[in-house]
C-alpha positions as CSV (number, residue, x, y, z in Angstrom):
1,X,8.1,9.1,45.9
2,X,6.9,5.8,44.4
3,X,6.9,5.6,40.9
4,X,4.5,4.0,38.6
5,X,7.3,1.0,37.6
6,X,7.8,0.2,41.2
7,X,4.5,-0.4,42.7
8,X,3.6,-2.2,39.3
9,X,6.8,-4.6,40.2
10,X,5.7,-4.5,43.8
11,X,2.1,-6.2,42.6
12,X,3.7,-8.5,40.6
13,X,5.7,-10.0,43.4
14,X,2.7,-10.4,45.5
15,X,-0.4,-11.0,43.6
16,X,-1.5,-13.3,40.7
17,X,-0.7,-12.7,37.3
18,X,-4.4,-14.1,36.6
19,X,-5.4,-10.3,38.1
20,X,-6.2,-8.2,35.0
21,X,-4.9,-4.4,35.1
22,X,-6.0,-2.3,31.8
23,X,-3.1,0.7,32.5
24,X,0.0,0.7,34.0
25,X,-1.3,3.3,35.9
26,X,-0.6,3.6,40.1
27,X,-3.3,6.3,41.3
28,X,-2.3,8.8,43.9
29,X,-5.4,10.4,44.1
30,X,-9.1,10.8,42.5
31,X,-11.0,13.7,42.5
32,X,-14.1,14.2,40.1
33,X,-13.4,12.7,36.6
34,X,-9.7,13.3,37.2
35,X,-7.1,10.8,38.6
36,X,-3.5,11.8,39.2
37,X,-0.6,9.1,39.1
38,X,2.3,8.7,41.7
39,X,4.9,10.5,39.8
40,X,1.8,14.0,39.4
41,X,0.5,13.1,35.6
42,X,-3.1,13.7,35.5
43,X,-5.7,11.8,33.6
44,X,-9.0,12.5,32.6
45,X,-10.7,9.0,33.6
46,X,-13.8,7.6,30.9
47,X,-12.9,4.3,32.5
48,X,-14.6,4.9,35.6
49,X,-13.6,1.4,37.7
50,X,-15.3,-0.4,35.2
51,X,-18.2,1.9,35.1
52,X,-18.2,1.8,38.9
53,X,-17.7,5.7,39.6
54,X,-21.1,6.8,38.3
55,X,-20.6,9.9,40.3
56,X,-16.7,10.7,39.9
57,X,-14.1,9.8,42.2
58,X,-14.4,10.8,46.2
59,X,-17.3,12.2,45.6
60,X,-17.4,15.1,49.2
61,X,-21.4,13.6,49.7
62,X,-19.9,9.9,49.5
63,X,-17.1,11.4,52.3
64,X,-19.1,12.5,54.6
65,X,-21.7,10.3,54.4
66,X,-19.2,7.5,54.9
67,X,-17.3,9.2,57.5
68,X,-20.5,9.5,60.1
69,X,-20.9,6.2,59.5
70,X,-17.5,5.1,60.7
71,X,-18.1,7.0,63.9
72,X,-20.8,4.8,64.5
73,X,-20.3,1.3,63.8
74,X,-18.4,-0.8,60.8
75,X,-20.3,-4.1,60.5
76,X,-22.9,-5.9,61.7
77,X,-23.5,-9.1,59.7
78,X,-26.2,-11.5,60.4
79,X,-26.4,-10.3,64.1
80,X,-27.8,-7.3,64.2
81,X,-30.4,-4.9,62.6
82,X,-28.8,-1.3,61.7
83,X,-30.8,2.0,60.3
84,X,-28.4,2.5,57.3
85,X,-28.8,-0.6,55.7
86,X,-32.6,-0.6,55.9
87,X,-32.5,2.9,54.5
88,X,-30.5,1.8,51.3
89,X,-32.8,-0.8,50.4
90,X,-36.2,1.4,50.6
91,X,-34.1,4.1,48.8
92,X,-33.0,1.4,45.9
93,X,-36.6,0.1,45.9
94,X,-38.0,3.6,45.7
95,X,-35.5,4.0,42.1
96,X,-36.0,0.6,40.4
97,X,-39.1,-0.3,38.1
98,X,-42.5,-0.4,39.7
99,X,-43.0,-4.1,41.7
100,X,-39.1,-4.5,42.3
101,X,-39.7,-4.3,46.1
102,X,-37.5,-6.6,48.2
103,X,-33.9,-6.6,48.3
104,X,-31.0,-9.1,49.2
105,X,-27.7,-7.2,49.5
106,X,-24.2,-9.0,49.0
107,X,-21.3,-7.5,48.0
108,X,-20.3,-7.9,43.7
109,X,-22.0,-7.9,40.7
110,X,-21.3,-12.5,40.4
111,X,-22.7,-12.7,43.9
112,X,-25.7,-11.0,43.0
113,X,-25.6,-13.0,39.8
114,X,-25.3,-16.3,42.1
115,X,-28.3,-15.1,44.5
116,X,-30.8,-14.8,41.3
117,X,-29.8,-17.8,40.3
118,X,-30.1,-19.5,43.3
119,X,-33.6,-17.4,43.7
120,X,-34.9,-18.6,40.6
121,X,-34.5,-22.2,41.5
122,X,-35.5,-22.4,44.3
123,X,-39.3,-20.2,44.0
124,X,-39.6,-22.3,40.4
125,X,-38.6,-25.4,41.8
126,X,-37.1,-25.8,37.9
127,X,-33.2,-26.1,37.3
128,X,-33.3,-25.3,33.5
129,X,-31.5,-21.8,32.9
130,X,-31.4,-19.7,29.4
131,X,-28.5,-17.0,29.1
132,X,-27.2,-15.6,25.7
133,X,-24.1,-15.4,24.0
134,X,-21.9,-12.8,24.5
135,X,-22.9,-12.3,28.3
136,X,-20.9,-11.5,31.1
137,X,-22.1,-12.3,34.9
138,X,-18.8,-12.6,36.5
139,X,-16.1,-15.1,37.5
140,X,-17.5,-17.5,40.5
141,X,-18.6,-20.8,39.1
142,X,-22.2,-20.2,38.6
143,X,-21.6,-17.1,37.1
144,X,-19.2,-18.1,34.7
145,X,-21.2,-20.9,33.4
146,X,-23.9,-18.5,32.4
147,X,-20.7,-16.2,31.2
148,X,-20.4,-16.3,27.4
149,X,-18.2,-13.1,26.0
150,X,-15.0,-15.3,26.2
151,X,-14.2,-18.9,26.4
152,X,-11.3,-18.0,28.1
153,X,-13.4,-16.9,31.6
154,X,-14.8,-20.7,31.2
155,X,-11.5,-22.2,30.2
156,X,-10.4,-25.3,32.8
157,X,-13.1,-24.6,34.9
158,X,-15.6,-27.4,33.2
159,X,-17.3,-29.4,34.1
160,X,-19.8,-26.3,35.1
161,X,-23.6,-26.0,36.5
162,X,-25.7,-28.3,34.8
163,X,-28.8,-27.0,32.8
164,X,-27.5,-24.1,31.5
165,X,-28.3,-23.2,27.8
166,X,-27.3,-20.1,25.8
167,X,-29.7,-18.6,23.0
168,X,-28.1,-16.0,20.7
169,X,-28.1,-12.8,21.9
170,X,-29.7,-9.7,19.6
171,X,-26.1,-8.0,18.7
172,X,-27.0,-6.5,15.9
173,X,-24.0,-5.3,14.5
174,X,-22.6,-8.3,14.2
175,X,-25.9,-10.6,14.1
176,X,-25.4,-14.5,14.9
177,X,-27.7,-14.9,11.8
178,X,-26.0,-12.9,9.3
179,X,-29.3,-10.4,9.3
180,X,-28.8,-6.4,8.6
181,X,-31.0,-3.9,10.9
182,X,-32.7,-3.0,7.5
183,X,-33.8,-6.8,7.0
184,X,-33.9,-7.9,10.6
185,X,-37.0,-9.9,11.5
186,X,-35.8,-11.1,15.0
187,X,-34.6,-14.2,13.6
188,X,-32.7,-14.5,17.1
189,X,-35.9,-14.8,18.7
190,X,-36.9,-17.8,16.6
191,X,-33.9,-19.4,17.5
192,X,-34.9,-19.0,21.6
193,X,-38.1,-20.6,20.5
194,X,-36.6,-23.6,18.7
195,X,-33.9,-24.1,21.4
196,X,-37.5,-24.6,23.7
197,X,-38.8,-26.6,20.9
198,X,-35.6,-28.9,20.9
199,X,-33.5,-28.7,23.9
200,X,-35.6,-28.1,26.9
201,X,-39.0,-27.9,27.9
202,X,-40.3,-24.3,28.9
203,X,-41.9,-26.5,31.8
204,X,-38.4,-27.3,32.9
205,X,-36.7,-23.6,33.0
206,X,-36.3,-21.6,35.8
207,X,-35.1,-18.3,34.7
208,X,-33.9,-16.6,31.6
209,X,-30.9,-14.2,32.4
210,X,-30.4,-11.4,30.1
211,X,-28.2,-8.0,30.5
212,X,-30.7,-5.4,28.4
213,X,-27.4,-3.5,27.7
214,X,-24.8,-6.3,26.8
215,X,-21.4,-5.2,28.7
216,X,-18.1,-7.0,28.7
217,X,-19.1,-8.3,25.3
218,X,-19.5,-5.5,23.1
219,X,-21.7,-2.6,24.3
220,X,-24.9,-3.7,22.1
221,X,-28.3,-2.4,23.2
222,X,-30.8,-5.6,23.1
223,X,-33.6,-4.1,20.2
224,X,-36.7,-3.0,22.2
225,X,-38.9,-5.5,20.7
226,X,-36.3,-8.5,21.6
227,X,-37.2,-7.3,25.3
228,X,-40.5,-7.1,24.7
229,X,-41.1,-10.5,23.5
230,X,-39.0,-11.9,26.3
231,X,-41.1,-10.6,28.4
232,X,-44.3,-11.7,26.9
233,X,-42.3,-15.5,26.5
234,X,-41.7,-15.5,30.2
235,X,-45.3,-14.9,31.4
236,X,-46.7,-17.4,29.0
237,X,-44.5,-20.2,30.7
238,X,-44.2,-19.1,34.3
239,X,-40.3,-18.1,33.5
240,X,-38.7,-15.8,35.8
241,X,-37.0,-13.0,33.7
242,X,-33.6,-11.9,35.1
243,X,-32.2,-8.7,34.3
244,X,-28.4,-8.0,34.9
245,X,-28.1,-4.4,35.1
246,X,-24.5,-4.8,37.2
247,X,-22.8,-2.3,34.1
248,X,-25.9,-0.3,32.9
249,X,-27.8,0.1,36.4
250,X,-27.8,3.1,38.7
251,X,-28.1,6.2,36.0
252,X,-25.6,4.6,33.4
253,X,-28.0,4.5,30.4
254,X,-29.8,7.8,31.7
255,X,-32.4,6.1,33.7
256,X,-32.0,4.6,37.0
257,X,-32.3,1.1,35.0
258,X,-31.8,0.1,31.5
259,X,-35.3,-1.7,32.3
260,X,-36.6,1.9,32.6
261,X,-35.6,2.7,29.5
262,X,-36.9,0.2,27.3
263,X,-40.0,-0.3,29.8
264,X,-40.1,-4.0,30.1
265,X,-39.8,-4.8,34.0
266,X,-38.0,-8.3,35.2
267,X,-38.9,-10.2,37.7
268,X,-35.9,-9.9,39.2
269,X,-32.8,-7.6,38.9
270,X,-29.3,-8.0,39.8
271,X,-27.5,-4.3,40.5
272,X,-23.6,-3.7,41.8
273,X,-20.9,-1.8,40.1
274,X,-22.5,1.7,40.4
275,X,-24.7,1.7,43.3
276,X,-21.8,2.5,46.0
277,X,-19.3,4.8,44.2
278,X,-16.8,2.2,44.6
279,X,-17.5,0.3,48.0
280,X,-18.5,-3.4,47.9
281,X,-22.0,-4.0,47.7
282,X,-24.3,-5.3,45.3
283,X,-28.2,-6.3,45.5
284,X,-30.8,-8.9,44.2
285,X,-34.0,-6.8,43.9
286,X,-36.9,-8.7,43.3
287,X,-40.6,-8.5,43.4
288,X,-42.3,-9.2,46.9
289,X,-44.3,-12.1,45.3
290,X,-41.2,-13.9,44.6
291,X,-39.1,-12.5,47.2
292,X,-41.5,-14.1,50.2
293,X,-41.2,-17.5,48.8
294,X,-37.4,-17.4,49.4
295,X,-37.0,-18.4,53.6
296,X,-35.1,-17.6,56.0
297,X,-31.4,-19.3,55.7
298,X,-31.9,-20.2,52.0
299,X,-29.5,-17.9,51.6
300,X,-27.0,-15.8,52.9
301,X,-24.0,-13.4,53.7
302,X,-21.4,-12.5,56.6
303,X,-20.2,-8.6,54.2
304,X,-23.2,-8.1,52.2
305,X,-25.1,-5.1,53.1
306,X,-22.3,-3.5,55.4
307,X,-23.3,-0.1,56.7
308,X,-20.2,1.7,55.5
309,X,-20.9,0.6,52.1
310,X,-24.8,1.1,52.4
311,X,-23.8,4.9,53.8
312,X,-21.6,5.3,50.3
313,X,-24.9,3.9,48.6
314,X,-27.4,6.3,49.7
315,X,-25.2,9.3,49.1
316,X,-24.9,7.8,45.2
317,X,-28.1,7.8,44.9
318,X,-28.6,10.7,47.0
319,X,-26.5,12.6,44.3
320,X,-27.8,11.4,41.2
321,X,-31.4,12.5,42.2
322,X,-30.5,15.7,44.0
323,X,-28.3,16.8,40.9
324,X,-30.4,15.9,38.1
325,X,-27.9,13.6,36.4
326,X,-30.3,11.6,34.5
327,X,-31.2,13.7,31.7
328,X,-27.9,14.5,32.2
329,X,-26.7,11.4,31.3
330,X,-28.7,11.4,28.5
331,X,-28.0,15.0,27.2
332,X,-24.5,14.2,27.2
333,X,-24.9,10.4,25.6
334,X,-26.6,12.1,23.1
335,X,-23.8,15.1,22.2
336,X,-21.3,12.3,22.3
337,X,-22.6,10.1,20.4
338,X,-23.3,12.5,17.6
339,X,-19.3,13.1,17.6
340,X,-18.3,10.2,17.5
341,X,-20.4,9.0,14.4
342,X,-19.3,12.3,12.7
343,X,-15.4,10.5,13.4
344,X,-17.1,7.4,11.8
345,X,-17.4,9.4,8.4
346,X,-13.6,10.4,9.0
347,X,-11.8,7.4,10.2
348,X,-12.6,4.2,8.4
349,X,-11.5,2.3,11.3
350,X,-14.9,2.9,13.5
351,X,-17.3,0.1,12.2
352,X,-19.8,1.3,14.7
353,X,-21.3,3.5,17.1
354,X,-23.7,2.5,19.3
355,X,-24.8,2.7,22.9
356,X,-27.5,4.4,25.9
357,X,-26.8,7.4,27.8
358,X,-22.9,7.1,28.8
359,X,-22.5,4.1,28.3
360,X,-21.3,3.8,24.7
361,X,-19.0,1.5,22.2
362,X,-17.2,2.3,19.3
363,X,-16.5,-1.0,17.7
364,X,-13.3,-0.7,15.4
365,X,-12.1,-2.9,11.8
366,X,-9.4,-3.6,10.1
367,X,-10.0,-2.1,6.2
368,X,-11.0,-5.9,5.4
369,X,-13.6,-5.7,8.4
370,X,-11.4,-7.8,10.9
371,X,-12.1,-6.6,14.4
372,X,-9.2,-4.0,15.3
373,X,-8.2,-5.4,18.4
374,X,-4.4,-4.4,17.9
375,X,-5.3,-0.9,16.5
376,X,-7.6,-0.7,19.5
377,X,-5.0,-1.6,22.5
378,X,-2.4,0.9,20.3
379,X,-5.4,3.9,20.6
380,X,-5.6,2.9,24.5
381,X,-2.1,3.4,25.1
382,X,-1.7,6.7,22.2
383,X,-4.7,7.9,24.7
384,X,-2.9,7.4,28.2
385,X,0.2,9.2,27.1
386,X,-2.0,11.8,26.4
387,X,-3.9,12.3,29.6
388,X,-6.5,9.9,29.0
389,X,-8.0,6.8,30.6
390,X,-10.0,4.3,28.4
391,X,-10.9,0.4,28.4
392,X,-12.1,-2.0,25.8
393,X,-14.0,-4.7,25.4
394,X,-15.9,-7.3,23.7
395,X,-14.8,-11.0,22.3
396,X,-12.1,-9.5,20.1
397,X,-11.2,-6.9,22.6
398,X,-11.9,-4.1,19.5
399,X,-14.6,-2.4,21.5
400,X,-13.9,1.3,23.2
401,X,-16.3,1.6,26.2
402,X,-16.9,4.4,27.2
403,X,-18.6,5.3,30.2
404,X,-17.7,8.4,31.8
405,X,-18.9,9.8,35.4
406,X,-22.4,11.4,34.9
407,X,-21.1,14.2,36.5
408,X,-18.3,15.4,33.9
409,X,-18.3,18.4,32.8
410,X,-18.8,19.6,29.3
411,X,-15.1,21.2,28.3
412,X,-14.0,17.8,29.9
413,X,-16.0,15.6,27.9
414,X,-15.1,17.5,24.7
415,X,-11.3,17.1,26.1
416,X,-11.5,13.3,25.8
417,X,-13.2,13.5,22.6
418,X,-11.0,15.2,20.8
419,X,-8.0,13.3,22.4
420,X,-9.8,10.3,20.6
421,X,-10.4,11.9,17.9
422,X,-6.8,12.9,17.0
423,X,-5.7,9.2,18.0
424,X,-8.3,7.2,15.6
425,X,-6.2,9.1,13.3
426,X,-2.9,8.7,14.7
427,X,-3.0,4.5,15.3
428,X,-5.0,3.9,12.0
């Protein structure tokens, strides 16, 4: 058989180097929250796809689901109507927050990102758009430019969409304003205001794009009241408020929506990763109001909304309501979390634990409070050796993300726990 080595050499012959791959890992097979490689290791996968497995891997409801579909038809593109995609957008309208009613399907989480964009500017008739620092919204040019979490997604790309501004966003571990959570007075806020005091009339913006759980850059939860007041800020000024819930949609934070959570609706809502257990698809979801001033032809798609992947949708969704795996989620966010912070008191290199549901980061420091990115690529590779798959993120790449299929079990979770456990100490 085909070892690990050789299809890694294989890739490396044929596709770009600019292609990111977190293990050296070739997958054989995937079955629950377990991967097993070409040469029969097994692995107990927190990594998920990139939080994209929110039900495990080949998931027997996905299967078959899938399978009748293919018996059927494939695609149908602008031509035709078909039953299955219809019934994956009343069943994601029946799941997101209240008003969130019409839905545009393409097929990633930056193409969903693009059509809000795109949405906002054309219902406002405005071209001013606010993101925040720290953000990612993928890699196409429009996304990018409202992409913040490293200049190296932006690098050589310039000059980018015009009339995009970035407020800081409410990280509060690490705060933009040098504020503590005992002393914080939303200071971040203020400095949204002032950029719509200075910068750019709120007359003149469009949309403000936000991700309520920040992802690629660091795992923060925004503070409820943040939300709250961006909210209130938006319906003062006739701004549409854009939630990106690509990473922390479809059950991650132990709702169906992160917006849930906090209970602050958008306007509109861009959702992928999750929502198709691994098929392409993604979806603007919108509220009808806005949704009806968008005509037909202002925008488009030849893949979005393909039946296959709309059959893989509805048995996600399917699963996470038919097997409780909300308060799931959040029972199980909740046990790991408390473990983790109790390794906080035991190895000095976790700064921080912080997160929603499963989808939690442990943000790790040097002893002179440098972020551990070294110590935190040496933990990722102690882990693999070990039967454990887990990815990193933020700016400094010191970030463990964790985010776990909602449907692991509990011995399982406790596994990877303790495998992490024993490495803090191992790679400190």
């Amino acid at each position: 058989m085909t070892t690990n080595a050789e299809i890694v050499a294989r890739q490396e012959r044929v596709f770009t180097p600019a292609l990111h791959i977190y293990h050296p890992v070739a997958i054989e097979n995937g079955e629950g929250s377990w991967v097993t490689d070409r040469e029969g290791k097994r692995y107990l996968d927190l990594a998920t796809g990139i939080a994209v497995l929110n039900i495990g891997h080949n998931h027997p409801r996905v299967r078959q689901r899938v399978a009748h579909q293919l018996e059927r038809f494939v695609h149908t593109g602008g031509i035709y109507y078909n039953d299955t995609s219809v019934e994956a957008a009343e069943l994601l309208a029946s799941v997101t927050p209240p008003g969130l009613d019409m839905v545009f399907f393409s097929n990633a989480g930056a193409e969903a990102v693009e059509g809000a964009l795109k949405l906002a500017r054309f219902v406002t008739g405005r071209q001013g758009i606010i993101a925040f620092s720290g953000a990612f919204h993928g890699r196409t040019l429009g996304a990018v430019s409202v992409t913040t979490s490293s200049a190296r997604y932006r690098s050589r790309y310039q000059p980018l969409l015009p009339s995009v501004y970035h407020a800081p966003y409410p990280y509060c571990y690490r705060c933009p304003l040098g504020r503590r959570p005992e002393s914080c007075s939303l200071d971040c806020f203020r400095a949204l205001e002032e950029m719509l005091e200075r910068l750019i009339t709120p007359a003149e913006v469009a949309a403000i794009l936000i991700e309520p759980v920040l992802g690629e850059g660091g795992y923060a939860p925004a503070p409820p009241e943040f939300l709250r007041r961006l909210r209130r800020l938006c319906d003062e000024h006739g701004i549409l408020l854009i939630f990106d819930e690509v990473q922390s949609g479809m059950g991650r934070t132990g709702d169906w929506f992160a917006a849930q959570r906090y209970d602050v609706t958008p306007d509109v809502m861009t959702v992928a990763k999750g929502i198709a257990s691994g098929f392409p698809l993604s979806a603007v979801v919108a509220k009808r109001r806005i949704m009806e001033q968008w005509p037909c032809g202002a925008h488009g798609t030849t893949f979005g909304g393909n039946p296959v992947a709309c059959a893989a949708a509805i048995a996600t969704m399917e699963t996470i309501r038919d097997e409780g795996l909300l308060p799931r989620c959040r029972e199980l966010g909740e046990r790991a979390m408390v473990r983790l912070r109790g390794m906080g008191e035991r190895h000095p290199l976790i700064g921080d634990v912080r997160g929603m549901g499963l989808m939690i980061g442990v943000e790790l420091l040097e002893p002179d409070a440098r972020p551990a990115g070294d110590a935190c690529e040496r933990l990722m590779a102690w882990c693999r050796e070990r039967g454990l798959l887990i990815i990193n993120c933020g700016p400094d790449r010191n970030v463990l993300r964790l985010v776990p299929p909602l449907t692991i079990g509990d011995d399982e979770l406790e596994q990877a726990l303790s495998i992490i456990d024993e490495g803090l100490g191992a790679v400190a």
